[in-house]
C-alpha positions in Angstrom: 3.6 1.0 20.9 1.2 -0.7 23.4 -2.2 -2.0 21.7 -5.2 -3.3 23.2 -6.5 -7.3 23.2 -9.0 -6.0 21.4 -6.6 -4.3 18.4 -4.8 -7.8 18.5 -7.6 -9.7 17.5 -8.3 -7.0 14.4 -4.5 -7.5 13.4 -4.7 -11.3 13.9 -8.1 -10.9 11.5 -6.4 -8.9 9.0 -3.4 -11.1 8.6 -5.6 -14.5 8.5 -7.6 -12.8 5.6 -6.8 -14.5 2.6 -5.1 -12.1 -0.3 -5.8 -12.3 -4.1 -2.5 -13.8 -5.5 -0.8 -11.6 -8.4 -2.1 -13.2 -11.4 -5.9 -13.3 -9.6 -8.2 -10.5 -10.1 -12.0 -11.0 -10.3 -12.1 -8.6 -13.1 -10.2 -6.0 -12.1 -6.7 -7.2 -13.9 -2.9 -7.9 -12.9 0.0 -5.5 -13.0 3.0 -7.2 -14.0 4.8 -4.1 -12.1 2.5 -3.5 -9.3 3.4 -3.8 -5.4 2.9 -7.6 -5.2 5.2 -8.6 -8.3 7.9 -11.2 -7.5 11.3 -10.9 -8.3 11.4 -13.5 -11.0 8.7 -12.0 -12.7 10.4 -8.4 -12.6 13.9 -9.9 -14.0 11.6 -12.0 -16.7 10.0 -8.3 -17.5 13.6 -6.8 -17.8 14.5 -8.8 -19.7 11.7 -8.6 -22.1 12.5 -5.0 -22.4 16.0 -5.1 -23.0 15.3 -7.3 -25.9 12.7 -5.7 -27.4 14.9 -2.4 -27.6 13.7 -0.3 -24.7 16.4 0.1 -22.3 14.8 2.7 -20.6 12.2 0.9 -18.7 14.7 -2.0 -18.4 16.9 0.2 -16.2 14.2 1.3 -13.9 12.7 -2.1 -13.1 16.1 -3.2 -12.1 16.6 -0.3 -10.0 13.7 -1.2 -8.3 15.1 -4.6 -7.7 18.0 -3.1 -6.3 16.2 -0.1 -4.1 13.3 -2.7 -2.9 9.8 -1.8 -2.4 9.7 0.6 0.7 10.0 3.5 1.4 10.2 6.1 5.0 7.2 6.4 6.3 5.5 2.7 4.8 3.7 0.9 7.6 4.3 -2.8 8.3 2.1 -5.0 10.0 3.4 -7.6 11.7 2.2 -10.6 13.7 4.6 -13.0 15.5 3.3 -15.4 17.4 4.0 -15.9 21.0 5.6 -12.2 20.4 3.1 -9.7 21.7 5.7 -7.0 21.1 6.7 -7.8 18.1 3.3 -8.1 17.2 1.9 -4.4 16.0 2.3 -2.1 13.1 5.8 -0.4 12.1 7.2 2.4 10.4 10.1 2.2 8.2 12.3 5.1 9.1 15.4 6.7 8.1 17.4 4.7 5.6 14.9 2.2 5.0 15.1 0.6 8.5 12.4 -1.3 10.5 12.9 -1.3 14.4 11.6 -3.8 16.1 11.3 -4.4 19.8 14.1 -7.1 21.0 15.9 -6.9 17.5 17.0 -3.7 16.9 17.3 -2.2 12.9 16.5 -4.3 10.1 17.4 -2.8 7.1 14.6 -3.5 4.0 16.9 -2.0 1.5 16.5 -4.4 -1.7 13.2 -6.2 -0.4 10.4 -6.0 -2.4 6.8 -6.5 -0.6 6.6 -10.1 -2.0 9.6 -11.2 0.0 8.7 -9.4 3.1 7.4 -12.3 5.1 10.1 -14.8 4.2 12.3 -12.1 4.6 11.7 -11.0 8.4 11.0 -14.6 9.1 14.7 -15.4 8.5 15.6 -12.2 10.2 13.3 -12.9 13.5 15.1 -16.6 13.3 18.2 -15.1 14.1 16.8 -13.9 17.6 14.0 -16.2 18.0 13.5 -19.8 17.7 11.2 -21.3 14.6 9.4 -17.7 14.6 5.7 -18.0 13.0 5.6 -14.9 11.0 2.9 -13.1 9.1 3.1 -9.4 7.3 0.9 -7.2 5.8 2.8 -3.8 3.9 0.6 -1.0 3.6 1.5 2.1 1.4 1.6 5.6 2.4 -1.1 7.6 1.0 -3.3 10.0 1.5 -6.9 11.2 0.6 -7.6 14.6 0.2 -10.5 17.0 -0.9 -14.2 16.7 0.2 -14.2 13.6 2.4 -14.9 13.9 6.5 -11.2 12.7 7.7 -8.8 14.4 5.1 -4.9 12.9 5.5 -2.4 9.8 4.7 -3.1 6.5 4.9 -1.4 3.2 5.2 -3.2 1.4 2.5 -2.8 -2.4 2.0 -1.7 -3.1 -1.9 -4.8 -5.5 -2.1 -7.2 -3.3 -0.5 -9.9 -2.3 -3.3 -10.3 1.2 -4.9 -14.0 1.0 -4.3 -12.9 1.6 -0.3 -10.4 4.2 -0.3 -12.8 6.9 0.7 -14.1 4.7 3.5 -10.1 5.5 5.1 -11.4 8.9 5.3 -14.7 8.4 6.9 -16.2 9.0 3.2 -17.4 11.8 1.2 -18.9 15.3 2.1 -22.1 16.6 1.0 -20.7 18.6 -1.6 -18.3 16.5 -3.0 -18.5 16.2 -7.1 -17.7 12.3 -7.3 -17.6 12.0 -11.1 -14.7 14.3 -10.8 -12.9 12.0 -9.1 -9.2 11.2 -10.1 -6.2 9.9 -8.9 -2.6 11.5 -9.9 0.5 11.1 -9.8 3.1 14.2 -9.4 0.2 16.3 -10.5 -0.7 14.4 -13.7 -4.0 12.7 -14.0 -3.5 8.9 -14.6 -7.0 7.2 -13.6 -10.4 9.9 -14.2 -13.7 10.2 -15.8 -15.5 7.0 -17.1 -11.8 4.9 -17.4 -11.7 4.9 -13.4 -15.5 5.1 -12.9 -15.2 1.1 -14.7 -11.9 0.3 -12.7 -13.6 0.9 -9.5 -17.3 -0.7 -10.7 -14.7 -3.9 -12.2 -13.4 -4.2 -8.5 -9.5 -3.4 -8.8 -7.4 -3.2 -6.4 -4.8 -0.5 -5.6 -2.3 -3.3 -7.1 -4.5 -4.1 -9.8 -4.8 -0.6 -10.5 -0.9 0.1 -11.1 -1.0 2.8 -8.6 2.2 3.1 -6.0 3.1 4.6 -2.8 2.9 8.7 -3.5 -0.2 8.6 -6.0 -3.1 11.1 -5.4 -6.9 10.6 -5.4 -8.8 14.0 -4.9 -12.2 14.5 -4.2 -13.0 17.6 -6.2 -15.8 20.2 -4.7 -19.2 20.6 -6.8 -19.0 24.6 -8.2 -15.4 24.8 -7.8 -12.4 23.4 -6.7 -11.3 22.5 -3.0 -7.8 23.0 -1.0 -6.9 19.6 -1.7 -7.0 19.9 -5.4 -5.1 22.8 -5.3 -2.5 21.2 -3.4 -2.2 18.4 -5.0 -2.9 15.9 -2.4 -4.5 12.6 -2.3 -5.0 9.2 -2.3 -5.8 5.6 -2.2 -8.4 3.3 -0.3 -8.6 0.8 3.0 -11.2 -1.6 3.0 -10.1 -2.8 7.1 -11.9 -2.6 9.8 -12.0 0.9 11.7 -10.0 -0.3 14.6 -7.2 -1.0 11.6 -7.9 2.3 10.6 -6.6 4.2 13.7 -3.1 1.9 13.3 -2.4 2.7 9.6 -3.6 6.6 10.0 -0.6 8.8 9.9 -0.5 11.7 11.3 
C-alpha cells in the first residue's frame, strides 16, 4: 500500500500519542478483561475464577490466551523506522496472519494486543537489525444508522466513546441520540442514561468492556432506521481524518 509524506506524519503522530495505561482512566474505569489486559493479569483473573467455583468464565479467559486477541479483518498500524514499507496499516487475514512487505506471514495466533509491539519487534529482528518498532491495533467495527458515513471502522482500544460517531462524519439531522445503544449479537449491553454517564465520564472503548464485533446504532427519530434493523453498528475514532481514510474498511 503506497501512502503519502503527508499520511506518514499522521501515522508517526498517532503512534507518538501517549495511551492511558490499563489501570488509568480519568473516570471512565478499567476492564480487567478488555483489549489492553496483559497476560499476567488474565492468568491471575483465571485463576480467581477457578477458585471461587466458576469454571465457566475460567475456561473462556484461557481460551482467549490461547486464540490471542485478533481477529481477520483487525487493522494494525505499524511504524518501523528507517522502514518506509513496513511502515503503514495492515490487515490480518486468513488464519490470523499479518503480511508484511520484506517478511512475509507472521502468524498473531496466541498474541494478545498487549504483546503486539514486543511481539513484531522480535519478529522484525529476525530480518532487520535492532528494528525500532511501534504499534497501534485497531478493532473492526462499524457504525450504523443515522450518521453521514455509515460502515466499519478500525477503532483504536483507547479511542474514547464520546468520538465514535466522529468515524462516521457524525450524526444526521434526524437521528434520535438518547436512543443510542451499543449491542452485542443483537442484545443491548450499554443504553439509556447507563451509557449516556459512560460517555459524559469519558470511557474508552476499553474502559467500556466492549470488543471487536459490538454494535452502536444510531436509531431514527419517529421510527426505526435500516441499521437497526440489521443489526449493525459500532464504536468510535477519535484520529485525525487523514487516520480515518487508513482504518475505513470498505
Amino acid at each position: 500500500m503506497t501512502i503519502t509524506r503527508v499520511t506518514l506524519f499522521a501515522l508517526a503522530a498517532l503512534l507518538a500519542a501517549p495511551c492511558p495505561a490499563l489501570g488509568q482512566s480519568g473516570g471512565g474505569g478499567s476492564n480487567a478483561l478488555g483489549l489492553g489486559a496483559t497476560r499476567p493479569a488474565l492468568e491471575a483473573l483465571a485463576t480467581r475464577l477457578e477458585q471461587s467455583g466458576q469454571p465457566g468464565g475460567a475456561a473462556n479467559i484461557r481460551a482467549r490466551l490461547a486464540r490471542g486477541d485478533f481477529n481477520v479483518g483487525d487493522r494494525i498500524l505499524l511504524q518501523v523506522v528507517g522502514e518506509p514499507t513496513l511502515s503503514d496499516t495492515f490487515t490480518v487475514g486468513l488464519g490470523g496472519q499479518l503480511t508484511l512487505p520484506l517478511v512475509g506471514a507472521v502468524p498473531l495466533a496466541g498474541v494478545l494486543r498487549s504483546e503486539l509491539q514486543d511481539y513484531l519487534t522480535h519478529r522484525l529482528a529476525q530480518n532487520l537489525r535492532d528494528p525500532e518498532v511501534r504499534t497501534r491495533s485497531f478493532v473492526r467495527l462499524s457504525i450504523q444508522g443515522s450518521v453521514t458515513h455509515p460502515g466499519y471502522y478500525g477503532v483504536p482500544a483507547d479511542a474514547l466513546l464520546s468520538d465514535a460517531l466522529m468515524a462516521a462524519g457524525g450524526t444526521t439531522q434526524d437521528a434520535n441520540i438518547k436512543r443510542l445503544r451499543i449491542e452485542r449479537e443483537g442484545k443491548p449491553i450499554w443504553e439509556g442514561q447507563a451509557l449516556q454517564q459512560a460517555i459524559a465520564e469519558g470511557r474508552t472503548l476499553d474502559g467500556a468492556g466492549l470488543v471487536a464485533g459490538d454494535q452502536v446504532i444510531v436509531p431514527k427519530r419517529g421510527g426505526t432506521t435500516a441499521g437497526d434493523v440489521m443489526r449493525f453498528g459500532t464504536v468510535l475514532l477519535g484520529i485525525p481524518l487523514t487516520i480515518y481514510s487508513l482504518t475505513k474498511i470498505f
